[in-house]
N, C-alpha and C positions, 0 to 999 in steps of 0.2 A: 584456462580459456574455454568459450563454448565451442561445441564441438559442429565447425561450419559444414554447408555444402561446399563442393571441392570446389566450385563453381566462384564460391566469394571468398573463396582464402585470399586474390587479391584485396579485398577487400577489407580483413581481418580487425584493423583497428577501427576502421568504421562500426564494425556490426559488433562491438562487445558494450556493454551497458556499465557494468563497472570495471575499474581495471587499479589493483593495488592496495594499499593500505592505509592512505597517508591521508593526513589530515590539511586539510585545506582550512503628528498631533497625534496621542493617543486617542481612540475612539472613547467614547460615553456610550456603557450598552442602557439599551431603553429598557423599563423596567421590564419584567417578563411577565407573563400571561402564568405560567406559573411552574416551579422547583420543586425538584426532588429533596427528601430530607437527604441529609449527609452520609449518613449511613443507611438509609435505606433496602433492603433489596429489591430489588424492582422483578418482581414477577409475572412481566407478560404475558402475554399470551406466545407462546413460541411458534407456531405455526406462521405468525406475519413474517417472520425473518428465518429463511433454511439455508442453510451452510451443505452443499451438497459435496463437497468432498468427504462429509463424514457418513459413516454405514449409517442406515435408517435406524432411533433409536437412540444415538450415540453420543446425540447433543442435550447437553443440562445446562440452564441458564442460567443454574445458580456460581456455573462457571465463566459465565459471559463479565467481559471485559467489567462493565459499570455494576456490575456486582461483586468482583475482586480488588479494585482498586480503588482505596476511596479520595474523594479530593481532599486539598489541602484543608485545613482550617480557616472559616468564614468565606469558603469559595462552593455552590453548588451547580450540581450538574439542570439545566433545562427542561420539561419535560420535552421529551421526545416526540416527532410526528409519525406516528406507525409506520413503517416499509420505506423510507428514504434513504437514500445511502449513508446518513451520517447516524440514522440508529440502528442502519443493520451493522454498519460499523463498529458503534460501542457494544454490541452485544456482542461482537467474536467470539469465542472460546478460547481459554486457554488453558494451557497443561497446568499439571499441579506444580505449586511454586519448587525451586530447588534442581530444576529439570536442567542439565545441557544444553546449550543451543548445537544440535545435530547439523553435519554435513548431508551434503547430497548420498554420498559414498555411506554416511553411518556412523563417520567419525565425530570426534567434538572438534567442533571450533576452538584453535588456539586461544584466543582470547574470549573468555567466560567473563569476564569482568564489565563486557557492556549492557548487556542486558539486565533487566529486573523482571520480567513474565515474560513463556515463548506462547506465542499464539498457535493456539494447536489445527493447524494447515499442512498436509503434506508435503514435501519441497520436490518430491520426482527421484526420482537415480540417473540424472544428468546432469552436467556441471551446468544450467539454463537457466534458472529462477535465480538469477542475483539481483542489484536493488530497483531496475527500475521496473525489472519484469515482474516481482513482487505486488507494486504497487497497481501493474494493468494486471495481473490476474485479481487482485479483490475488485478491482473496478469491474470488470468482465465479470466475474463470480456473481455480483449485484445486480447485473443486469440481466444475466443468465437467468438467478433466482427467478425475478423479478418477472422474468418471459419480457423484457422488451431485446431480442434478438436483433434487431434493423439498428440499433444504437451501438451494437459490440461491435468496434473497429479501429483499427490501427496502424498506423504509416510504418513502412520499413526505415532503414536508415537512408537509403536512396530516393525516398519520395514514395514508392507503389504503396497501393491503399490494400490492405488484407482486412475483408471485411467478413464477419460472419454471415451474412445474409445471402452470399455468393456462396461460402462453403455447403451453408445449411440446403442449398438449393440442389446439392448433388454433384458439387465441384470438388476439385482439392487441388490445393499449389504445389506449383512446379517451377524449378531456378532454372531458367533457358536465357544464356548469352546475361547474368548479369541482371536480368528481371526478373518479376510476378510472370507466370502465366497459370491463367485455372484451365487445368482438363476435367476431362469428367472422372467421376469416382461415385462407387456405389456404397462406400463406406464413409463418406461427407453427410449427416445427417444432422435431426436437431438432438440427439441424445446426448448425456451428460459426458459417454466417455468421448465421441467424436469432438463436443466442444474442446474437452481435454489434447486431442491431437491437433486442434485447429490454434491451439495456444503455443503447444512446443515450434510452429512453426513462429508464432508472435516473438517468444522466446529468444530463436538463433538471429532472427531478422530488424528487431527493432531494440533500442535502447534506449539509455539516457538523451542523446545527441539528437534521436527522433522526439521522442516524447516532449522533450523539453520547447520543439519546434509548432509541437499537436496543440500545447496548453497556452493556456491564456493568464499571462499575467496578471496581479491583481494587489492593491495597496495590502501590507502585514496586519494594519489596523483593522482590517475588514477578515481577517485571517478564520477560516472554519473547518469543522470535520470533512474530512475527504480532500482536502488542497493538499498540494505536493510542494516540498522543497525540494530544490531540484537543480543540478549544477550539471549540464550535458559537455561531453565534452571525453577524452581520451585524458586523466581521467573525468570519471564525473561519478556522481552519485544520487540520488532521492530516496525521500523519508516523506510517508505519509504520516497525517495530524488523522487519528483517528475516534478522540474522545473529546471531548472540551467542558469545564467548568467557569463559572460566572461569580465577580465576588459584584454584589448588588450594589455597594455603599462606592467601592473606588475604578467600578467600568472594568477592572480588571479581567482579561480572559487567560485560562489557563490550561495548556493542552499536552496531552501521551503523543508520543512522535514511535511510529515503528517503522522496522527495516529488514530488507534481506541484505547482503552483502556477498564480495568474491571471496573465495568460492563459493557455489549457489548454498543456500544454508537457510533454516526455519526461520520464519519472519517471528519479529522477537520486540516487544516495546522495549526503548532503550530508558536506559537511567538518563539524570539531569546532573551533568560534570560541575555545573553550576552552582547549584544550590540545594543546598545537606535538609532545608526544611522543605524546599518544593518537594524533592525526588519523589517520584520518576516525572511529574508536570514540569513545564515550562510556562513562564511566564510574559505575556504576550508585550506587558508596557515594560519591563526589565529591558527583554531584546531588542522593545522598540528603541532605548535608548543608545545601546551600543549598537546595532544595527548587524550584531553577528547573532547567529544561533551555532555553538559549539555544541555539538553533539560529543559523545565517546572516541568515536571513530572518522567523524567529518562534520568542517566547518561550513556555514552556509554564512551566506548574507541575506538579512531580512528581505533583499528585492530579488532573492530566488523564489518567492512565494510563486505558486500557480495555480490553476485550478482547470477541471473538465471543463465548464462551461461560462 
């Protein structure tokens, strides 16, 4: 469990984001302006997209998501629009193939069998980062990048808004009776590691149960990089879509779903329990038909789609 203020321990099942084990008209895409080859490597320019949890130096693109993984057969990836969430996205990094998916603590995850690539993101050394806190720190990290600081923000699971704009102003939160209150603090800044502390508090404070209240639903058919599947709730779980390919001839969309999970643990693309010739892709008019998305380790229904905006 995360390790609350003494203050919400009544609160306990409210403010955890995952909790357990257990499993729970197609669109016509318009032709595209224009595709990457198949195997391509796409060598950008790396400076549009920085991943600042990693040392300066430390990031190879030739590691980056859309260069490790290729799509299926007769399906390609879009070109990219420089610096948007959905291609700072597919450029993650990740470790080299073969790797454990690591605990907070160091350990392996008992079950190694979900994952196909760990995204190489640090998880912390607190039991904090499980799945849906996962999903708002790449959001946060993106816009962090990005410097639009006034956009980074997020509801508790009781409603208070914890917004970085107030932090970065020379505030810092404080649990009094059961709410938000900001006092001042001279170590609330706009730097990378403050950001970092203004998160552990997003962490203990908001979940599934919030986030899921934050987003805006949205039809599966219309489904893209950066929406969240998302099931809030005691338990509950979310998986972001952080890559997507196009087959041109059948509309088809096909997308990498990644996760953190309980206990807090590296965020990790999952495998496709579905299908031996997608793996690790999912496929968008498959799901639309059964209307579930079976993951590894949790089931969704296609109308758990949502999105930021």
């Amino acid at each position: 469990m995360k390790n609350l203020h003494p203050l919400y321990l009544i609160f306990f099942f409210i403010f955890t984001s995952c909790n357990g084990s257990k499993q729970q008209s197609v669109e016509t895409v318009n032709k595209p302006v224009s595709f990457t080859a198949e195997n391509e490597v796409i060598l950008a320019d790396s400076t549009v997209n920085s991943y600042s949890w990693l040392e300066e130096g430390n990031y190879s693109i030739q590691n980056a998501i859309r260069n490790q993984i290729a799509p299926p057969d007769g399906y390609q990836r879009k070109a990219g629009k420089p610096g948007n969430f959905a291609d700072w996205l597919s450029f993650l990094p990740l470790k080299a193939k073969g790797n454990p998916v690591l605990l907070f603590n160091g350990q392996e995850k008992s079950n190694q069998y979900a994952h196909f690539r760990i995204i190489d993101m640090d998880v912390g050394n607190r039991d904090l980062q499980q799945c849906a806190d996962a999903t708002m720190r790449l959001r946060a990290e993106y816009l962090y990048a990005v410097k639009k600081f006034d956009d980074i923000h997020f509801n508790f699971t009781n409603g208070d808004l914890a917004d970085f704009k107030t932090w970065r102003s020379g505030k810092k939160i404080s649990i009094s009776q059961n709410r938000l209150k900001w006092v001042s603090s001279t170590s609330s800044n706009t730097s990378y590691k403050s950001f970092k502390n203004y998160m552990q508090y997003i962490f203990m404070y908001a979940g599934t149960a919030s986030l899921s209240q934050e987003l805006k639903s949205k039809p599966f058919d219309q489904i893209n990089s950066g929406d969240i599947l998302i099931k809030g709730g005691f338990p509950g779980h979310a998986v972001i879509i952080v890559d997507m390919a196009f087959h041109q001839s059948s509309g088809d969309k096909v997308f990498l779903l990644a996760q953190s999970y309980m206990p807090a643990q590296e965020m990790h693309i999952l495998k496709n329990p579905n299908s031996s010739s997608l793996n690790p892709w999912y496929s968008m008019q498959d799901l639309a038909r059964s209307g579930t998305v079976r993951t590894p380790e949790w089931t969704f229904k296609t109308s758990d789609l949502k999105s930021w905006e």
